[in-house]
RODO-2510 file (C-alpha; in nm, 4 decimals, decimal comma):
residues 126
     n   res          X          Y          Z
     1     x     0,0000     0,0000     0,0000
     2     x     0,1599     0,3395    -0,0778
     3     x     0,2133     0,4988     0,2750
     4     x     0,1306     0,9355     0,2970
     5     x     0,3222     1,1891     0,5416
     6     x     0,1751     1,4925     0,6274
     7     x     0,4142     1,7642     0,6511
     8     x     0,3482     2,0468     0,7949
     9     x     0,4901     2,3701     1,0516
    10     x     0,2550     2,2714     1,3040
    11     x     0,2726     1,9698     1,4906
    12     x    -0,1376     1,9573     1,5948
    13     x    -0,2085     2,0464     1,2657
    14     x    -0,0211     1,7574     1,1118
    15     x    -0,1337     1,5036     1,3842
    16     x    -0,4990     1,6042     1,2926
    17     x    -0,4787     1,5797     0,9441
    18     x    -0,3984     1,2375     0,9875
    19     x    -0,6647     1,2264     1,2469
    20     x    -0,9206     1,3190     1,0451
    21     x    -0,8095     1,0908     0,7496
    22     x    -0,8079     0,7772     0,9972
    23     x    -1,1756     0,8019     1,0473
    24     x    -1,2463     0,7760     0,6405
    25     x    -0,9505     0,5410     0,5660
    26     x    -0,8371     0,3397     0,9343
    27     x    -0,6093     0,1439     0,7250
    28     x    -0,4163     0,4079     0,5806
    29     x    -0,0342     0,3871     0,6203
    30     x     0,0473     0,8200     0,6788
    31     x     0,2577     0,9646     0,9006
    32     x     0,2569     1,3101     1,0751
    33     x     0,5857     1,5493     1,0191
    34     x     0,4571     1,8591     1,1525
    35     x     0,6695     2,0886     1,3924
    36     x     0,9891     2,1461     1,5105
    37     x     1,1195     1,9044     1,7785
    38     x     1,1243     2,1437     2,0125
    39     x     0,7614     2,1917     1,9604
    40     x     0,7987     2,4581     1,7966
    41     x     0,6708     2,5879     1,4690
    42     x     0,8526     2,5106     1,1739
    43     x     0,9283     2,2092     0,9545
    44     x     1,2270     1,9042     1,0869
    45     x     1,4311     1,7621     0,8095
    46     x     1,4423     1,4442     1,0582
    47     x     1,0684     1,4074     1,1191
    48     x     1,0224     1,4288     0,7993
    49     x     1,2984     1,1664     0,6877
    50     x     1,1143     0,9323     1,0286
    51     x     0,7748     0,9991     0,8826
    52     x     0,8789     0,8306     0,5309
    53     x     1,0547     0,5553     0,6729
    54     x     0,7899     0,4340     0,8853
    55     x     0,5257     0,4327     0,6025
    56     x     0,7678     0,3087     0,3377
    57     x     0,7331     0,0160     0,1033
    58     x     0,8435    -0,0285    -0,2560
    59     x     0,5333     0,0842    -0,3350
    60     x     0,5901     0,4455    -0,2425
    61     x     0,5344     0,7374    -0,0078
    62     x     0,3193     1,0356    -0,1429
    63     x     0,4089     1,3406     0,0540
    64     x     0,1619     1,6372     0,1285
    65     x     0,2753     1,9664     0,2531
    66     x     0,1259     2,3358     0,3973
    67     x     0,3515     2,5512     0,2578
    68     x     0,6919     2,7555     0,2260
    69     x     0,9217     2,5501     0,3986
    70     x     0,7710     2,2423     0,3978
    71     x     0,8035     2,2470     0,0522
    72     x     1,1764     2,3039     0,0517
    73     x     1,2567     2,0977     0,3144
    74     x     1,0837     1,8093     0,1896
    75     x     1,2606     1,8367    -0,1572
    76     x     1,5737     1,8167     0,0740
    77     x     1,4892     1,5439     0,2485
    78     x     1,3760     1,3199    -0,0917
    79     x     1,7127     1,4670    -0,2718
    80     x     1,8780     1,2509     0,0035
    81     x     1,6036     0,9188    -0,0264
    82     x     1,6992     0,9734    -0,4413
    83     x     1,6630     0,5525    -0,5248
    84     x     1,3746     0,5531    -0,3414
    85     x     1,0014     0,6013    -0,4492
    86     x     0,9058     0,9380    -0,3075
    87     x     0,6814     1,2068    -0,4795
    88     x     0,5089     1,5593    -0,3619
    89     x     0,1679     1,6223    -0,4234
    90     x     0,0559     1,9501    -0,5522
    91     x    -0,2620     1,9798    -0,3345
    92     x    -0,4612     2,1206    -0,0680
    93     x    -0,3414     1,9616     0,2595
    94     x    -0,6603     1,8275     0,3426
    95     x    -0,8325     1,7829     0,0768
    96     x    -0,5674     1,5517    -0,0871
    97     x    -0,4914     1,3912     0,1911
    98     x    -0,8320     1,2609     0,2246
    99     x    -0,8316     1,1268    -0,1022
   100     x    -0,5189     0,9680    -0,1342
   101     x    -0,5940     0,7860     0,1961
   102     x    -0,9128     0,6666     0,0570
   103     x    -0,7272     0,5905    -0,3058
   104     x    -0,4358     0,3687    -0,0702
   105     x    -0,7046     0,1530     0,1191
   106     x    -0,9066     0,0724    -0,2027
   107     x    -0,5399    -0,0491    -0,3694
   108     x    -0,4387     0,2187    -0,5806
   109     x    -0,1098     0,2561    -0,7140
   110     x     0,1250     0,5346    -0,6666
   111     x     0,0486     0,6968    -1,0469
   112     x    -0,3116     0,6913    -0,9868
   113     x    -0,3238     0,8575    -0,6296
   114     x    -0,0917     1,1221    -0,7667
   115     x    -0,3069     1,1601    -1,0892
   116     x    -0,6122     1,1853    -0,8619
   117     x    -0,4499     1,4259    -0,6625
   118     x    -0,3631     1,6355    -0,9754
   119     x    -0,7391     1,6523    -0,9849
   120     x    -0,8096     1,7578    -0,6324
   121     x    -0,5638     2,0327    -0,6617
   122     x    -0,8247     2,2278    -0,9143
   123     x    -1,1069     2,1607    -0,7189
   124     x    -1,3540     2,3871    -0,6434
   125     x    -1,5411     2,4302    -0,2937
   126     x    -1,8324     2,6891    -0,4317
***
């Protein structure tokens, strides 16, 4: 099953992400990265590198991120992982989170999450 991480600067928000996703999706292999390990705000190049190797299997980790730095830092962090499968999604947080959980419990594979999650990223609300 391809595993998620949920990166994020906030711990709580990360944890509930996940949270949330658990009650459509209990199955789901995805990991929180959120916060610094200080518990501060911010984003850990080492929770981050934890978070993919506890969901990892050959057939891949999707990674979701807020913003800014969790962007950069997770491009850091896969730079380093280079021969293994890792992608970032282009996505709302939530939103795609949701759905890839959902796609990884029904047996999806790792093109068609992130090609569903291509979708989700132009979705409208309203």
């Amino acid at each position: 099953m391809v595993g998620l991480v949920i990166v994020s600067h906030s711990e709580n928000l990360a944890k509930s992400v996940v949270e949330l996703t658990s009650m459509m999706a209990a199955d789901a292999k995805i990991a929180p990265a959120g916060g610094l390990e200080d518990g501060g705000f911010g984003t850990s190049f080492e929770r981050i590198q934890n978070a993919i190797e506890e969901v990892y299997s050959d057939d891949g980790v999707i990674v979701l991120m807020d913003l800014g730095s969790a962007v950069m830092t997770t491009e850091m962090v896969i730079e380093m992982m280079e021969d293994r499968k890792i992608a970032m999604a282009d996505c709302p947080l939530v939103e795609g989170t949701v759905v890839a959980s959902v796609d990884a419990v029904g047996g999806m594979g790792f093109e068609e999450i992130m090609a569903d999650l291509e979708k989700v990223r132009d979705m409208r609300k309203l």
